[in-house]
Structure formats: C-alpha cells, structure tokens
N, C-alpha and C positions, 0 to 999 in steps of 0.2 A: 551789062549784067544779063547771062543769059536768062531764059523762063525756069531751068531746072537750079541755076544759081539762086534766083529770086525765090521757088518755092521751098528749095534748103536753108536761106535764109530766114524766111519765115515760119519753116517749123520747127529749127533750132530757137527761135525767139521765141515761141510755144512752149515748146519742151523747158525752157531756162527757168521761165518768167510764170509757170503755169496756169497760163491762158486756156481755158476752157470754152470759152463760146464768145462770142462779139461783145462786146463792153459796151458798143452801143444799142445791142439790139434787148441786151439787161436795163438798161437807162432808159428811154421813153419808146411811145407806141411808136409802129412805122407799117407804115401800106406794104413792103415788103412781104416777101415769102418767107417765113419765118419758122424755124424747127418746133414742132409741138412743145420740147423741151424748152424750149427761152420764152416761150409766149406762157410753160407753166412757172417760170421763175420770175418772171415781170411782174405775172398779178401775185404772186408769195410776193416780190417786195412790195406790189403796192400798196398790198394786204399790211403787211405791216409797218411800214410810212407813214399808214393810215390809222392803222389801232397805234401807233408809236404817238401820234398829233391828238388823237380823242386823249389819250390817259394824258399827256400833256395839259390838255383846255381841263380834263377832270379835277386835275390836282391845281392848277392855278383857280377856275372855280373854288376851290373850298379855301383855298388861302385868301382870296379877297372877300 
C-alpha cells in the first residue's frame, strides 16, 4: 500500500466513522505535542468525570 493509498484510507475512515481528533489523546495525559483543542477537551472531560464521581459519593453519602 502506497503512502497516498494509506492517507486515502485513513481519511475515508474519518470521513465514515466521524473521527474528529485522536481517541487517545481524548482519554488520558500524554507528554505529546498536543492541539490546544484536545488538551481543552481532556480537562472538560476530566472536569466532568470528576463533578460525575463527587455527585455520585454525594448521593451515596445521604443514602447511608
């Protein structure tokens, strides 16, 4: 497979599946050079992972 096979592959798999930015660079930190955009979506998700686990402990707190 040539390089311009392989890059048509991959942005038809983009285009299909609509992949917008690395999956993994969404899922945890990385020492990477990283687009200001994913490093602001990381902490949004951590941000709410994290407020998602406190109202969790809140609400189990009052039921026991």
């Amino acid at each position: 497979m040539s390089q311009n096979e392989l890059d048509a592959a991959v942005a038809e798999f983009m285009r299909t599946r609509g992949v917008t930015r690395c999956p993994t660079a969404c899922a945890v930190p990385t020492h990477a050079d990283v687009a200001e955009t994913d490093r602001a979506a990381l902490r949004d998700y951590s941000a709410a992972k994290e407020a998602a686990r406190l109202e969790k402990t809140k609400v189990y707190q009052l039921i026991v």
